[in-house]
DSSP file (Angstrom, degrees, kcal/mol; ACC not computed):
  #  RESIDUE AA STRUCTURE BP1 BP2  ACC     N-H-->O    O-->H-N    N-H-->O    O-->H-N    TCO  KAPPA ALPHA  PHI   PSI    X-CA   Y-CA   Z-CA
    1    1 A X              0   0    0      0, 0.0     6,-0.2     0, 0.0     7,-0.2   0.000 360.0 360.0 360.0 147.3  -47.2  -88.6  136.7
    2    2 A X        -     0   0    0      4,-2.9     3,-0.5     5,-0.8     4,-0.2  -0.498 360.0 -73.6 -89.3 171.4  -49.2  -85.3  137.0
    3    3 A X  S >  S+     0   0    0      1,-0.2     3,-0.6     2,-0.2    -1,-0.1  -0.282 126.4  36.0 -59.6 148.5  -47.7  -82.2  135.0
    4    4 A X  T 3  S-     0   0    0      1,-0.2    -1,-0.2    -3,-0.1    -2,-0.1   0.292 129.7 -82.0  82.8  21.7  -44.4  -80.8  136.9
    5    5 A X  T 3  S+     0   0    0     -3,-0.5    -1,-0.2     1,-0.2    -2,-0.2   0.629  86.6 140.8  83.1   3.8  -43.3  -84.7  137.9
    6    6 A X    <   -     0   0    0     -3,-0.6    -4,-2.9    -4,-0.2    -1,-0.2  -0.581  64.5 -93.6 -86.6 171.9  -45.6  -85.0  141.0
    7    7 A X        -     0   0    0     -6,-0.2    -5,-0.8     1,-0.1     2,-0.3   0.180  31.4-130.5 -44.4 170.7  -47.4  -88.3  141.6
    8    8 A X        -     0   0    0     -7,-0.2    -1,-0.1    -3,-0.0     3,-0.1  -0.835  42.3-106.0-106.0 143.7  -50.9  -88.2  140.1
    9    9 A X        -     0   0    0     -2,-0.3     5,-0.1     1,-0.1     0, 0.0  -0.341  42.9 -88.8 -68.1 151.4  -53.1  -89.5  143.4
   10   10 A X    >>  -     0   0    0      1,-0.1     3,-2.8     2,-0.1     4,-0.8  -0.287  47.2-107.0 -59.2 154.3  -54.4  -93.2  143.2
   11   11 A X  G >4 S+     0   0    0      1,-0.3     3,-1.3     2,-0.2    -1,-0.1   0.879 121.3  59.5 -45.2 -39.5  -57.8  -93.1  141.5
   12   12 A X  G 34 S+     0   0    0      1,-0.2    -1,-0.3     4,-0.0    -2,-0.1   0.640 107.0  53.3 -84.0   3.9  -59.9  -93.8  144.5
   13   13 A X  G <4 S+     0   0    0     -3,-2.8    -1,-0.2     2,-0.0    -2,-0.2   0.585  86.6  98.7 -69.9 -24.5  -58.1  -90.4  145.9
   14   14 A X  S << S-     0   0    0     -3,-1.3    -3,-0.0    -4,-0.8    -4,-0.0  -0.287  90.8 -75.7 -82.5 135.6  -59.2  -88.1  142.7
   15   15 A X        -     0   0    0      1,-0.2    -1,-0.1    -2,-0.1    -2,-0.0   0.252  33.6-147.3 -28.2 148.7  -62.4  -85.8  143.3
   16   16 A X        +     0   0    0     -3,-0.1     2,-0.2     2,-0.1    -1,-0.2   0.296  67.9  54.2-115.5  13.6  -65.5  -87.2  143.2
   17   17 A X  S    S-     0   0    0      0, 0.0     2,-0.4     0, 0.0     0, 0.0  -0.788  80.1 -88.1-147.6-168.6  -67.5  -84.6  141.9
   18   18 A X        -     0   0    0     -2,-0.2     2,-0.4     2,-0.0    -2,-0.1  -0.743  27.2-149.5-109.6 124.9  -68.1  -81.7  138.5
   19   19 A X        -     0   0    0     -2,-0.4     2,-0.3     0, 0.0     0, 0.0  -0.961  16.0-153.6 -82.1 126.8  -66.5  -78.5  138.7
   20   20 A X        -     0   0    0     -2,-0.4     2,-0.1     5,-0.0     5,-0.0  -0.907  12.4-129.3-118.9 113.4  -68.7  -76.0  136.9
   21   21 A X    >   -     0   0    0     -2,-0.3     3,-1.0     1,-0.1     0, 0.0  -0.503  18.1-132.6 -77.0 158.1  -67.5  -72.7  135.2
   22   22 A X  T 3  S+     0   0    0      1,-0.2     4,-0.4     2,-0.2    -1,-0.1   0.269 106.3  77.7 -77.9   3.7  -69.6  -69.6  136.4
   23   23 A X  T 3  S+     0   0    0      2,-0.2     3,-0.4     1,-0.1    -1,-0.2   0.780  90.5  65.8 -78.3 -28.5  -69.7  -68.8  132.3
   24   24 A X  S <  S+     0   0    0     -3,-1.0    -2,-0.2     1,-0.3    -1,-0.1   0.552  98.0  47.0 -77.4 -27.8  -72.4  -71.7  132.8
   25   25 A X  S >  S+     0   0    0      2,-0.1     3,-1.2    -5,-0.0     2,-1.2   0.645  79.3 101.9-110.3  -7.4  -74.6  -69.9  134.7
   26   26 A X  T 3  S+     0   0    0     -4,-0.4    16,-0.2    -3,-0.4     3,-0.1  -0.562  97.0   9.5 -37.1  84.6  -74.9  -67.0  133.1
   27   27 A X  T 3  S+     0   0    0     14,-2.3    -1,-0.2    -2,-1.2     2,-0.2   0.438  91.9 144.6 116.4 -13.8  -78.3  -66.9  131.0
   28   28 A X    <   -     0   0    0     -3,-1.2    13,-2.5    13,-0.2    -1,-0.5  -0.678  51.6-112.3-101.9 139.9  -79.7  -70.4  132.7
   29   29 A X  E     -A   40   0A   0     11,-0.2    56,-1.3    -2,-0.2     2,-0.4  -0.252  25.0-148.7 -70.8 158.1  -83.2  -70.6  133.4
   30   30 A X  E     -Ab  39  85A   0      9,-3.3     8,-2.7    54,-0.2     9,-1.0  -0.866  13.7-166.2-117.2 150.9  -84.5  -70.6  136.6
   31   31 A X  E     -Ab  37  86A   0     54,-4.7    56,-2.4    -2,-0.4     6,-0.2  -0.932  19.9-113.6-135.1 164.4  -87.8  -72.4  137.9
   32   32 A X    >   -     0   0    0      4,-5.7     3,-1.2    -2,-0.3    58,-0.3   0.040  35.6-102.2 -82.8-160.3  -89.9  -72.5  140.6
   33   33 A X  T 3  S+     0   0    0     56,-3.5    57,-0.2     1,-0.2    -1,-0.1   0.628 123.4  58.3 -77.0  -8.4  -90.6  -75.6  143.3
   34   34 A X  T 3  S-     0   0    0     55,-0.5    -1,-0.2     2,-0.2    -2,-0.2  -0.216 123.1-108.7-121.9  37.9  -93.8  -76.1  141.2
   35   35 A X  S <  S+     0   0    0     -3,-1.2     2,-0.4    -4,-0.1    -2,-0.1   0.718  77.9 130.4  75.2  10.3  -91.9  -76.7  138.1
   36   36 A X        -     0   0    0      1,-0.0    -4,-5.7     0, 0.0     2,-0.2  -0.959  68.7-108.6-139.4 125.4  -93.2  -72.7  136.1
   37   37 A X  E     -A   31   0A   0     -2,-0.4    -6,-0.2    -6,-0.2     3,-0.1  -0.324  37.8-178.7 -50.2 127.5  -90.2  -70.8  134.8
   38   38 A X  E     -     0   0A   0     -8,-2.7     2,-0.3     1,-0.4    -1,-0.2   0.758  56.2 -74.2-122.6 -27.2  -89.8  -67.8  137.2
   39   39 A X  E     -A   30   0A   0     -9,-1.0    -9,-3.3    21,-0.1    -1,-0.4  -0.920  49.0 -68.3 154.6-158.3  -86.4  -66.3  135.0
   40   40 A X  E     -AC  29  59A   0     19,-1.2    19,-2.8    -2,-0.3   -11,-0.2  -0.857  45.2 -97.2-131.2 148.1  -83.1  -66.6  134.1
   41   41 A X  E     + C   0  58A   0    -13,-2.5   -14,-2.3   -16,-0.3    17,-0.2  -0.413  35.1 172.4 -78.6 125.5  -79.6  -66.1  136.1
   42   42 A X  E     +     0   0A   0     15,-4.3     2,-0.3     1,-0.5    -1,-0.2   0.736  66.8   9.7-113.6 -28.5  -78.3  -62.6  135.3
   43   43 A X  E     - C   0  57A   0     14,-1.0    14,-2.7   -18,-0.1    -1,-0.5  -0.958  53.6-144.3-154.5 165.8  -75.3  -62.9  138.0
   44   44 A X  E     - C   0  56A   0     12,-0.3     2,-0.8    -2,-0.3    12,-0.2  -0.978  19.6-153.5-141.6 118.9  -73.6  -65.1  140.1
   45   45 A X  E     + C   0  55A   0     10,-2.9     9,-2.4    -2,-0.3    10,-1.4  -0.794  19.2 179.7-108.0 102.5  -72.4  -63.5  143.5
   46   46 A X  E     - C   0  53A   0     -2,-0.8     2,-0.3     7,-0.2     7,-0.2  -0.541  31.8-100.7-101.3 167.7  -69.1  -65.3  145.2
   47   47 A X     >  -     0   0    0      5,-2.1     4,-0.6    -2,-0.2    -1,-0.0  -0.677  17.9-148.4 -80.3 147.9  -67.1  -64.5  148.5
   48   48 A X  T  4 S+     0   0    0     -2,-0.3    -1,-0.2     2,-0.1    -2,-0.0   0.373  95.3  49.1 -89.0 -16.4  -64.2  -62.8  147.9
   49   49 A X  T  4 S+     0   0    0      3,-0.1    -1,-0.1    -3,-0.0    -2,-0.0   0.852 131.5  10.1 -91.7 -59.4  -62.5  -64.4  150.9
   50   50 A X  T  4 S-     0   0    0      2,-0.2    -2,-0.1     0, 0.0    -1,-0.0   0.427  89.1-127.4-133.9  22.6  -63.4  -68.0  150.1
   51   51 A X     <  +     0   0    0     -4,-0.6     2,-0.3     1,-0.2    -3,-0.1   0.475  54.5 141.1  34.2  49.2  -64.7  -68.1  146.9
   52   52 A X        -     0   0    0     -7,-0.1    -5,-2.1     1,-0.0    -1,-0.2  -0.740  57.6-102.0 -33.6 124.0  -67.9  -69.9  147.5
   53   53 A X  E     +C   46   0A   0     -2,-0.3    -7,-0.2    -7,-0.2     3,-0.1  -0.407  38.6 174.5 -58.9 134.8  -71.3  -69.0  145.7
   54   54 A X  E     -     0   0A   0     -9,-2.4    20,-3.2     1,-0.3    21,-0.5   0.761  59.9 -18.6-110.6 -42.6  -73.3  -67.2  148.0
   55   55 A X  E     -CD  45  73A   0    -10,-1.4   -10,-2.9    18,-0.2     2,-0.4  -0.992  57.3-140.9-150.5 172.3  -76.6  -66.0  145.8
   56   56 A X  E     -CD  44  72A   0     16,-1.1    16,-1.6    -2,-0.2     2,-0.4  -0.708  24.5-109.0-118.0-171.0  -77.1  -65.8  142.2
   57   57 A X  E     -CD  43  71A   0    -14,-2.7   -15,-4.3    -2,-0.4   -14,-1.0  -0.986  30.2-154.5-107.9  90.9  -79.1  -62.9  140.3
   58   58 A X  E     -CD  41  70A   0     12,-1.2    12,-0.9    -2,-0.4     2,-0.7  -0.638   2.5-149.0 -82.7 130.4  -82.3  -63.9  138.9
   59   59 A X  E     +CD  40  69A   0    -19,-2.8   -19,-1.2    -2,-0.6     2,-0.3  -0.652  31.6 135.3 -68.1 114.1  -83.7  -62.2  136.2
   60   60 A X  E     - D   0  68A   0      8,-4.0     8,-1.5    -2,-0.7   -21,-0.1  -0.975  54.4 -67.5-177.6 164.1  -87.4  -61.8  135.6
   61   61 A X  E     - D   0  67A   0     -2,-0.3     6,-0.2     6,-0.3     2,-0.2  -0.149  49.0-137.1 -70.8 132.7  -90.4  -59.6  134.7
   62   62 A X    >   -     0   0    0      4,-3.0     3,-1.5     1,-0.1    -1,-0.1  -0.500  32.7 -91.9 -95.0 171.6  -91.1  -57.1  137.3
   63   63 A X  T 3  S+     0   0    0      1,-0.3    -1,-0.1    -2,-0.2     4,-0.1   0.830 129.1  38.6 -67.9 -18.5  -94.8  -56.2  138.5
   64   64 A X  T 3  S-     0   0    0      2,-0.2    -1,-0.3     1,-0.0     3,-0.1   0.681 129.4 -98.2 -82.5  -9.1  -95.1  -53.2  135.6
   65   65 A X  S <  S+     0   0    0     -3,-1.5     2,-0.2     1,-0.6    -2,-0.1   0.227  87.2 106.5 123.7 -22.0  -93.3  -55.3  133.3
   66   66 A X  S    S-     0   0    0     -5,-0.2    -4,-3.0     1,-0.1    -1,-0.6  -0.612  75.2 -92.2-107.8-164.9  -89.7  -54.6  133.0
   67   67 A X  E     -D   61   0A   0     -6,-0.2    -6,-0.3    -2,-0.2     2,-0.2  -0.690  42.0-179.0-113.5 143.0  -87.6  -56.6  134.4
   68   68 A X  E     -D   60   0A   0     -8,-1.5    -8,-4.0    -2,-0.4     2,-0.3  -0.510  23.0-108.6-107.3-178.1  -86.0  -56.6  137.9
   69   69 A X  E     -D   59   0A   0    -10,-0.2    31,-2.3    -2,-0.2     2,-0.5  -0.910  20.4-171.9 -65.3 103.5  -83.6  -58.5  139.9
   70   70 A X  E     -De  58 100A   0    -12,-0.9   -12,-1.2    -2,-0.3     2,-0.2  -0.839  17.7-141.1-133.6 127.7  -83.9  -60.7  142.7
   71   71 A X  E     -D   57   0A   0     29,-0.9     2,-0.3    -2,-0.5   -14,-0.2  -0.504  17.6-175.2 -96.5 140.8  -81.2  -62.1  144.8
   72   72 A X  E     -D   56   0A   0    -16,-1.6   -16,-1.1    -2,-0.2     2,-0.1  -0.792  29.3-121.1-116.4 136.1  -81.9  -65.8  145.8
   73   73 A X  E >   -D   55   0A   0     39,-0.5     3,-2.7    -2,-0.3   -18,-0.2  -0.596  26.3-117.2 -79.3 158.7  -79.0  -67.4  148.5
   74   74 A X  G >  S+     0   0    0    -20,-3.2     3,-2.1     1,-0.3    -1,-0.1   0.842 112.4  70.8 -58.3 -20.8  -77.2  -70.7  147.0
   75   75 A X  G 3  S+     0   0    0    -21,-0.5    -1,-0.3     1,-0.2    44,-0.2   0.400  90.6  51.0 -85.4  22.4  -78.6  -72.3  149.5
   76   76 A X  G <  S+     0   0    0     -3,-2.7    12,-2.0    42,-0.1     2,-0.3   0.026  97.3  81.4-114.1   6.3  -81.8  -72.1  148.3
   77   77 A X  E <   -F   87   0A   0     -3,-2.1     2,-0.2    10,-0.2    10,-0.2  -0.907  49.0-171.6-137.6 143.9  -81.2  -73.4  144.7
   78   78 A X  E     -F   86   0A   0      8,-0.9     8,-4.7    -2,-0.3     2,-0.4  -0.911  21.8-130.7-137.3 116.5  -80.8  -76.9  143.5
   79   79 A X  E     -F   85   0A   0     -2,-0.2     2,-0.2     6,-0.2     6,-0.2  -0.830  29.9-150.0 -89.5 139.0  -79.7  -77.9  139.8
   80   80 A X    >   -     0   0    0      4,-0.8     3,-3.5    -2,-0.4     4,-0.1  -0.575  27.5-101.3-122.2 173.5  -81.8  -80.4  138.0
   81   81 A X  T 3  S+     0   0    0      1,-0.4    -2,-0.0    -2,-0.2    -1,-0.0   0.458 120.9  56.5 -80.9  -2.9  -81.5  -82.8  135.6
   82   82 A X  T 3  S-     0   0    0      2,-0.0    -1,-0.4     0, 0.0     3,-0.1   0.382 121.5-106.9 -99.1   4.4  -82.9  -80.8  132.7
   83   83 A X  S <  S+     0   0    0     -3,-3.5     2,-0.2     1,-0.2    -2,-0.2   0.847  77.8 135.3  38.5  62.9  -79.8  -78.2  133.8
   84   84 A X        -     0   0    0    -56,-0.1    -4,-0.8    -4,-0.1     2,-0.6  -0.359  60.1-125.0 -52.7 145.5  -82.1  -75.8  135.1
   85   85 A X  E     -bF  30  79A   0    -56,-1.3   -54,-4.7    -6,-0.2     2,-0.4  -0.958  30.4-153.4-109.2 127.5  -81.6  -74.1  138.4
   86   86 A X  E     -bF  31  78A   0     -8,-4.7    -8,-0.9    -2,-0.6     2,-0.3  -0.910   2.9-141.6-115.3 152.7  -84.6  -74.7  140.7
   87   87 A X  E     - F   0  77A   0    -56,-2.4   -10,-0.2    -2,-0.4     4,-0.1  -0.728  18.5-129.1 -86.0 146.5  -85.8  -72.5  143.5
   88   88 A X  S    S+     0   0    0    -12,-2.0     2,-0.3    -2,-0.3   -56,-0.1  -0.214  86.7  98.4 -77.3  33.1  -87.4  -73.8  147.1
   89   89 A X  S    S-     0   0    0    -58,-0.2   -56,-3.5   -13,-0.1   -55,-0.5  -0.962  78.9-127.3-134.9 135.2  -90.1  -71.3  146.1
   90   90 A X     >  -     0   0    0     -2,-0.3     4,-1.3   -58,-0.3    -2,-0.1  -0.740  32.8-117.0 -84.2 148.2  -93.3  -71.5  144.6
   91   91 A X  H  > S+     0   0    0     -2,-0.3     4,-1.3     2,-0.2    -1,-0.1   0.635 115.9  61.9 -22.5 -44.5  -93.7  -69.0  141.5
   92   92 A X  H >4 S+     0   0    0      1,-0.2     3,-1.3     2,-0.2     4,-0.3   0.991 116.4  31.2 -58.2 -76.9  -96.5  -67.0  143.5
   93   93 A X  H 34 S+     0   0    0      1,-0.2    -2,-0.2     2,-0.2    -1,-0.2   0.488 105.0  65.8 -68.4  -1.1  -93.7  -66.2  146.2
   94   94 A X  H >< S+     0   0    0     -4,-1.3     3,-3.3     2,-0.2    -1,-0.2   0.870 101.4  57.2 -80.6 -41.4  -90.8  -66.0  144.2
   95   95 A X  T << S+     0   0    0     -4,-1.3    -2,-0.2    -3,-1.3    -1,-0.1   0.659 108.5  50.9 -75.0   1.4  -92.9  -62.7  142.6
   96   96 A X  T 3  S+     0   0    0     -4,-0.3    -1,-0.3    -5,-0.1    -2,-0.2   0.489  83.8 120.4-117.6  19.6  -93.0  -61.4  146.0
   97   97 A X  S <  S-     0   0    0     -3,-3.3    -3,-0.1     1,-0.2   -25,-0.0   0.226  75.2 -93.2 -67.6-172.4  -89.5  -61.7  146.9
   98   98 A X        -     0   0    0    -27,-0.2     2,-0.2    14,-0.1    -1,-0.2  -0.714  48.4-152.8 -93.8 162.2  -87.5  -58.8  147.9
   99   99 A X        +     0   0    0    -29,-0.1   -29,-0.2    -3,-0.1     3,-0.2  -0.705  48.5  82.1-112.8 178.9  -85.4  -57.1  144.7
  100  100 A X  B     -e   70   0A   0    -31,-2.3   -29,-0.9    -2,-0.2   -32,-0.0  -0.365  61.2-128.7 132.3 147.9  -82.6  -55.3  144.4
  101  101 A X  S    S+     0   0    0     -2,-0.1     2,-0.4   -31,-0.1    -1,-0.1   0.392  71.8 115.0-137.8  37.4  -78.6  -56.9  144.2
  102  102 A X        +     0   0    0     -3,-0.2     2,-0.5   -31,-0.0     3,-0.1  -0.881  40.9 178.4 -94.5 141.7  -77.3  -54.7  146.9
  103  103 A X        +     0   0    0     -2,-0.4     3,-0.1     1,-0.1    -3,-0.0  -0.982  19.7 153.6-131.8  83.5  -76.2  -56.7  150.1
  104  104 A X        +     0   0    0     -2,-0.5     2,-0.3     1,-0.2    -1,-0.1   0.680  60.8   6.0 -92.6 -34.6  -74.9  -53.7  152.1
  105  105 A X  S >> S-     0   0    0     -3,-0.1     3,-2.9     1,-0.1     4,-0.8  -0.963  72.5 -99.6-163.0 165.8  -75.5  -55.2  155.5
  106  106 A X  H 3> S+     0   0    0     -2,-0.3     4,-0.8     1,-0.3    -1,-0.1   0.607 118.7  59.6 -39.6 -17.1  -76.5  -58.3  157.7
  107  107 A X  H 3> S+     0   0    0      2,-0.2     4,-0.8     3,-0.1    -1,-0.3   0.902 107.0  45.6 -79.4 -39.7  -79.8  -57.0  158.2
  108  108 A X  H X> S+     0   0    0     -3,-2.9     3,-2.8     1,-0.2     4,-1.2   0.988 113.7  49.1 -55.4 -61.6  -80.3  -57.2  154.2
  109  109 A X  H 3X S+     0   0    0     -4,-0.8     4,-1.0     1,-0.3    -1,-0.2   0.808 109.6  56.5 -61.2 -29.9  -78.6  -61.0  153.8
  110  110 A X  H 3X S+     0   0    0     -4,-0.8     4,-0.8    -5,-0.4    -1,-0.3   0.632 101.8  54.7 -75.5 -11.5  -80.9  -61.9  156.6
  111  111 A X  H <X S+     0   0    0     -3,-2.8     4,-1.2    -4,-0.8     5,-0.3   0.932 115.3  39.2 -66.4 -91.2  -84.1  -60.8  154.7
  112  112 A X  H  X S+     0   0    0     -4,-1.2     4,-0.6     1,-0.2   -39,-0.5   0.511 111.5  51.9 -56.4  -4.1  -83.5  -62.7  152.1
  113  113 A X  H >X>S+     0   0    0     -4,-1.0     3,-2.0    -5,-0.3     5,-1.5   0.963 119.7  40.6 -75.0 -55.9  -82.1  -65.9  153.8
  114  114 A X  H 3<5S+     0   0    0     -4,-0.8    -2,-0.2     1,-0.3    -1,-0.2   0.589 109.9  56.9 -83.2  -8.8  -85.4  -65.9  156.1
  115  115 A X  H 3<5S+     0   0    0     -4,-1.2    -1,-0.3     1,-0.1    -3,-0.1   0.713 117.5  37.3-101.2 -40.4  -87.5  -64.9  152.8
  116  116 A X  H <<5S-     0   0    0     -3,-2.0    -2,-0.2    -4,-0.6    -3,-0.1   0.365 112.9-125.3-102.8 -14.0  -85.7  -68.6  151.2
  117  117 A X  T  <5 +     0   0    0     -4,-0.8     2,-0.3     1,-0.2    -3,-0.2   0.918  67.9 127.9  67.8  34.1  -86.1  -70.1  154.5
  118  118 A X      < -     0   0    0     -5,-1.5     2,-0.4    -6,-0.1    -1,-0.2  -0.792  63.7-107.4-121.1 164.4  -82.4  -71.0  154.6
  119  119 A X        -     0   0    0     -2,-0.3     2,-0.7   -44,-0.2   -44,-0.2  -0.543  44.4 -93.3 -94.6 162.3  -80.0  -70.3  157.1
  120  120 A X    >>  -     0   0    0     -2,-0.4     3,-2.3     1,-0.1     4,-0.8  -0.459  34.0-125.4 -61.6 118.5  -77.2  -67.6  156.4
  121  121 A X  H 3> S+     0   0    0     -2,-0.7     4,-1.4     1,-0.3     6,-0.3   0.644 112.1  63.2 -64.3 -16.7  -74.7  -69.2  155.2
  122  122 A X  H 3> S+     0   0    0      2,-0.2     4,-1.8     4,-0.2     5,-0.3   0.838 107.8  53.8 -68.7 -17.3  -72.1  -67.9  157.9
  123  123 A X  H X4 S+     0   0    0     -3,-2.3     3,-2.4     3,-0.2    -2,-0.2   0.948 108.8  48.4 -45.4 -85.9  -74.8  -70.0  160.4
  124  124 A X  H 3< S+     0   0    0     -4,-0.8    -2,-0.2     1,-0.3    -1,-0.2   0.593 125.7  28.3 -42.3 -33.3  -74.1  -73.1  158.0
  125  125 A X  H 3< S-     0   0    0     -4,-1.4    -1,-0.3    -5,-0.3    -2,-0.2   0.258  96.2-125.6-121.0   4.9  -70.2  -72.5  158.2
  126  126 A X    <<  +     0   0    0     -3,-2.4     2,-0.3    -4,-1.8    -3,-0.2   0.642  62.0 142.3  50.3  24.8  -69.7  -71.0  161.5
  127  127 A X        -     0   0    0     -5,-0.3     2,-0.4    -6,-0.3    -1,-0.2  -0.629  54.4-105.3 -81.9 159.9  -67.8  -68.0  159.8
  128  128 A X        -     0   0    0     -2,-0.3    -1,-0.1    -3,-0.1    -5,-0.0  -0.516  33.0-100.6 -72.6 126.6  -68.3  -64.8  161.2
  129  129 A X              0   0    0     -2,-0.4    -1,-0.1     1,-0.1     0, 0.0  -0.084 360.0 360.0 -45.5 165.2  -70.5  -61.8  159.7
  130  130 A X              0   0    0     -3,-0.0    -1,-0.1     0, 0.0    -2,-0.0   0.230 360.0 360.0-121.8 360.0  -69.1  -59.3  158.1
């Protein structure tokens, strides 16, 4: 029995997959589709309605040096087996992505979806813009 007396579900019921705290992702490197470290996850941006990752915050040397921001959508990231976050981007375009990690309005979230070549994720889930 599961804690408060309910049933526990039969085994072949119980979740089939890893829940991940977002403390995890803090600080993990990110690479590009050709394998070359491109920077590291500075934030991790969820809906407030349905709590789903939507993009994370990469971290990385800007073109004078210091370091900017650039927000990549989740759907455009893959975790790998060295626990890595990969991009669908080669290093070359990842340094020309747009920066910034304000998302003020659909025009913005549609830059970068089409920028990652992914659809928006309300596309992907039929929810409505906001």
């Amino acid at each position: 029995k599961a804690k408060g007396g309910a049933e526990s579900p039969p085994k072949s019921q119980r979740f089939d997959y890893t829940l991940v705290h977002s403390a995890k992702f803090a600080g993990k490197t990110v690479d590009s589709v050709d394998g070359r470290k491109v920077g590291k996850v500075s934030q991790v941006l969820f809906d407030n309605k349905t709590g789903q990752i939507r993009y994370v915050a990469v971290r990385s040397p800007g073109p004078s040096g210091k370091a900017v921001n650039r927000l990549v959508p989740w759907a455009a990231v893959k975790t790998t087996s060295k626990g890595t976050l990969a991009l669908n981007v080669s290093a070359a375009q990842f340094k020309s992505a747009p920066t910034g990690l304000a998302i003020k309005d659909v025009d913005r979230a549609e830059q970068l979806n089409m920028f990652y070549g992914v659809a928006p994720y309300w596309k992907e889930t039929g929810e409505k813009k906001r």
